[in-house]
MDAnalysis code that builds the backbone (N, CA, C; Angstrom):
import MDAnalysis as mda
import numpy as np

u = mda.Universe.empty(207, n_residues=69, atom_resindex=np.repeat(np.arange(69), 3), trajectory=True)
u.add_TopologyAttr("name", ["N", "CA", "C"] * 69)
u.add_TopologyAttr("resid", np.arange(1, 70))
u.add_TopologyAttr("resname", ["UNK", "UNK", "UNK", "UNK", "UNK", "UNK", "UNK", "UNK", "UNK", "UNK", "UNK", "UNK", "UNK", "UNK", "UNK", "UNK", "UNK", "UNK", "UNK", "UNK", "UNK", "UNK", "UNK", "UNK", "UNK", "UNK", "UNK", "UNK", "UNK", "UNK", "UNK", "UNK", "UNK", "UNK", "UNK", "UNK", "UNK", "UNK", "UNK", "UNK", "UNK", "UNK", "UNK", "UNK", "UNK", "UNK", "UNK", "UNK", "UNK", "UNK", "UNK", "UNK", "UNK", "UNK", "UNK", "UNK", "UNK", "UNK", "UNK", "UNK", "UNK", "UNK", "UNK", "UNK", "UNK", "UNK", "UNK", "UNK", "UNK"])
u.atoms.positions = np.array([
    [-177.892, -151.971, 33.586],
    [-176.517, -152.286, 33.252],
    [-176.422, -152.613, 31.761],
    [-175.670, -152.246, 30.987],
    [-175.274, -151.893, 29.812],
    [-174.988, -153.438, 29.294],
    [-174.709, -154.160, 28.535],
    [-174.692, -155.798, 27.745],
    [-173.721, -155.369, 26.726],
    [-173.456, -154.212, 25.988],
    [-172.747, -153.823, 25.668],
    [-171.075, -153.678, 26.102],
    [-170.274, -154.285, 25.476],
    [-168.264, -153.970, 25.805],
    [-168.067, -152.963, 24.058],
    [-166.788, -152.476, 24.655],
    [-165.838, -152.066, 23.817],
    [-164.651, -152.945, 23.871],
    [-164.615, -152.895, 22.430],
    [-163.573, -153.995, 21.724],
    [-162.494, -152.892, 21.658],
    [-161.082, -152.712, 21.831],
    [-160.428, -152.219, 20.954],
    [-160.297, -152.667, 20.030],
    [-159.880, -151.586, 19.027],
    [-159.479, -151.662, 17.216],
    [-158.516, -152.441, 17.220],
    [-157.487, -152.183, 18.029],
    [-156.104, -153.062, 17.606],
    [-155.980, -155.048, 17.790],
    [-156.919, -154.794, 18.793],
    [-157.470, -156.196, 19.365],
    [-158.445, -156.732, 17.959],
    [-159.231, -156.116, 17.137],
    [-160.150, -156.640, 16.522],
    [-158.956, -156.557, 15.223],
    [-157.989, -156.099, 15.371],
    [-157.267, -156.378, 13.737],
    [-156.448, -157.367, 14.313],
    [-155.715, -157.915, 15.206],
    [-154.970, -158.840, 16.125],
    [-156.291, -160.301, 15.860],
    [-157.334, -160.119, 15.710],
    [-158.329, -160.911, 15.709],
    [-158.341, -161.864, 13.942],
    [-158.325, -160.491, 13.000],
    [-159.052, -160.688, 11.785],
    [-157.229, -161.351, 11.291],
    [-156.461, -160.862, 11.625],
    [-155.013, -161.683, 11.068],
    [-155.083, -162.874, 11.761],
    [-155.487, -162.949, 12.714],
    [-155.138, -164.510, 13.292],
    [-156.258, -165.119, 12.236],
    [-157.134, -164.463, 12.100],
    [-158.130, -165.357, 10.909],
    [-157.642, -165.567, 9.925],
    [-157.341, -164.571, 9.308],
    [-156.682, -164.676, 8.174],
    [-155.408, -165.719, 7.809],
    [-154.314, -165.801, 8.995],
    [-153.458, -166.674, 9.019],
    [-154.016, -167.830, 9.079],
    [-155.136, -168.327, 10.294],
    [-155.412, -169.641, 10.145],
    [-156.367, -169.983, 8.741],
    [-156.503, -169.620, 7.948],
    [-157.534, -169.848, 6.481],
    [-156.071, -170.125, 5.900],
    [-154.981, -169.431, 5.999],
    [-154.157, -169.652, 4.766],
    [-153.507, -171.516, 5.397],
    [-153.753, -171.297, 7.035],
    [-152.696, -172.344, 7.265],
    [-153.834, -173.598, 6.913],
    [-155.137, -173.411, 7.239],
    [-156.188, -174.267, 6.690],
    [-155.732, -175.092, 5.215],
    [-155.432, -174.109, 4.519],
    [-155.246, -174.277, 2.761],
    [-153.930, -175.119, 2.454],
    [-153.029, -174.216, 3.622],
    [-151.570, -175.435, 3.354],
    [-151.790, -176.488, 3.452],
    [-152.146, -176.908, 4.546],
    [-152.477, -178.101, 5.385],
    [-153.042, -179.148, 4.792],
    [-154.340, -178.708, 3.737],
    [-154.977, -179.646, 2.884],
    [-154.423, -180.029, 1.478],
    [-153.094, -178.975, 1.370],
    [-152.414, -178.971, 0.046],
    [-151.866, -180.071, -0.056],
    [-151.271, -179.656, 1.221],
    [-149.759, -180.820, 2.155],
    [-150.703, -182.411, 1.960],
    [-151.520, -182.238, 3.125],
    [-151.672, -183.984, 2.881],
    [-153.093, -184.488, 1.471],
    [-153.385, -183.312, 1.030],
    [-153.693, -184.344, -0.101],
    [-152.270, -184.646, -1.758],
    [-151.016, -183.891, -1.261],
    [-150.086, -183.905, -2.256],
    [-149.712, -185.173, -1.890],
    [-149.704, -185.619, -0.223],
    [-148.831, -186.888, 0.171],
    [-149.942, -187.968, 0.426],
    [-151.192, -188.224, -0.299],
    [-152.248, -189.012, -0.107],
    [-151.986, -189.876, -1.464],
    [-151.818, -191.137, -1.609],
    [-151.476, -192.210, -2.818],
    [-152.659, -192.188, -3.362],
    [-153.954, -192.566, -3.015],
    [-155.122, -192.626, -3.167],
    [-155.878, -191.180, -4.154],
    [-155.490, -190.107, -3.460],
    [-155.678, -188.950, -4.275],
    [-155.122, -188.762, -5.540],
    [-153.442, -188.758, -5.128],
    [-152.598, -188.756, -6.488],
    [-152.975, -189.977, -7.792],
    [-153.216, -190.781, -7.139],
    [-153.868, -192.050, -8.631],
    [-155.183, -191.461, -8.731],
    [-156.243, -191.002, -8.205],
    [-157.167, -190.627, -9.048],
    [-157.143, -189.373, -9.732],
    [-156.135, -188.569, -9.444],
    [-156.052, -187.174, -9.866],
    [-155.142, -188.120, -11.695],
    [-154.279, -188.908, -11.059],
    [-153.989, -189.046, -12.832],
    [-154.500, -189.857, -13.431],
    [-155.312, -190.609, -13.333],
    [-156.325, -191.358, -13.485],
    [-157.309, -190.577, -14.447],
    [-158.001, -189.194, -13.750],
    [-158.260, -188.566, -14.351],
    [-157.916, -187.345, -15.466],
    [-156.505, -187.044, -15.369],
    [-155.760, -186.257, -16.573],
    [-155.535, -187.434, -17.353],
    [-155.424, -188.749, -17.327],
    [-155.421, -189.242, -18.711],
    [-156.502, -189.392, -19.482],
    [-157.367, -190.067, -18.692],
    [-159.124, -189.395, -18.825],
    [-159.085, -188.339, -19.829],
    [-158.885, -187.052, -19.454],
    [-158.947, -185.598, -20.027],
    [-157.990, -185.632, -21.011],
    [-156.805, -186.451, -21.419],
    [-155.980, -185.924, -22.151],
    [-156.638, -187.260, -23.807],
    [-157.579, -188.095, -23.123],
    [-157.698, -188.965, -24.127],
    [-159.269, -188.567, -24.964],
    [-160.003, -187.202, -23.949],
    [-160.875, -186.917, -24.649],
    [-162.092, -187.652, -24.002],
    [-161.712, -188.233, -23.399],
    [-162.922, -188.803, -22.386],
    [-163.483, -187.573, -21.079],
    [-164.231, -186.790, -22.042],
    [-165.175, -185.412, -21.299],
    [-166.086, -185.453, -21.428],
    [-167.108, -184.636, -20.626],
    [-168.532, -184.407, -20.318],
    [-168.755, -183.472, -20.695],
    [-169.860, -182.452, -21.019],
    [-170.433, -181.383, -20.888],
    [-170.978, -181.050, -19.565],
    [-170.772, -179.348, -19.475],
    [-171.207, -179.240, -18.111],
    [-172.566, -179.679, -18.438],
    [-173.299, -179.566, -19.803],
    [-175.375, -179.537, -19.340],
    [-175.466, -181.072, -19.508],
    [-174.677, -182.062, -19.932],
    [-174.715, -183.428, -19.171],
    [-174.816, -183.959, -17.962],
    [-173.340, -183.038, -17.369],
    [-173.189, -183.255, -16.194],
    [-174.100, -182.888, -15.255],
    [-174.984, -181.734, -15.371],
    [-175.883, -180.766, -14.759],
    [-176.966, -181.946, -14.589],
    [-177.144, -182.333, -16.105],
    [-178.565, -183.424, -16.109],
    [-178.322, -184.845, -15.463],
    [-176.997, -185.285, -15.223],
    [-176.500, -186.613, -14.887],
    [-177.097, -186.375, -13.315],
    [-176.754, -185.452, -12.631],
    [-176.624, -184.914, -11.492],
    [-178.148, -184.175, -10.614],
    [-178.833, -184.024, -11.624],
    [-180.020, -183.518, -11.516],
    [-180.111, -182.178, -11.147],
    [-179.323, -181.636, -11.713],
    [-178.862, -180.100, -11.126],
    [-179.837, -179.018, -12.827],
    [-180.554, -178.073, -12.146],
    [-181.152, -177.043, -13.071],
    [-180.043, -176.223, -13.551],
])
């Protein structure tokens, strides 16, 4: 006996959009509640003033801070 099925095509593209939709709805989702997270939003400007005052790293600092080759 064969272990082997046939998929239809239309079923396997019915498959790869539902994937596809749930990755995009994945992406909203994390947009959404880290836009409405207080905690996020103060460190996100926290850090653009950071960046806007010149307080930067190099990536081969950062690489070495981090222990990264």
């Amino acid at each position: 006996m064969s272990k082997t099925i046939s998929v239809p095509v239309s079923l396997l593209r019915k498959i790869s959009l539902a994937a596809n939709a749930f990755h995009e709805l994945e992406d909203e989702l994390e947009d959404f509640l880290l836009a409405h997270d207080p905690d996020f939003i103060a460190k996100m400007r926290q850090s653009r003033q950071e960046h806007l005052a010149g307080n930067t790293s190099s990536l081969e600092d950062l690489k070495q801070e981090l222990c990264i080759k």
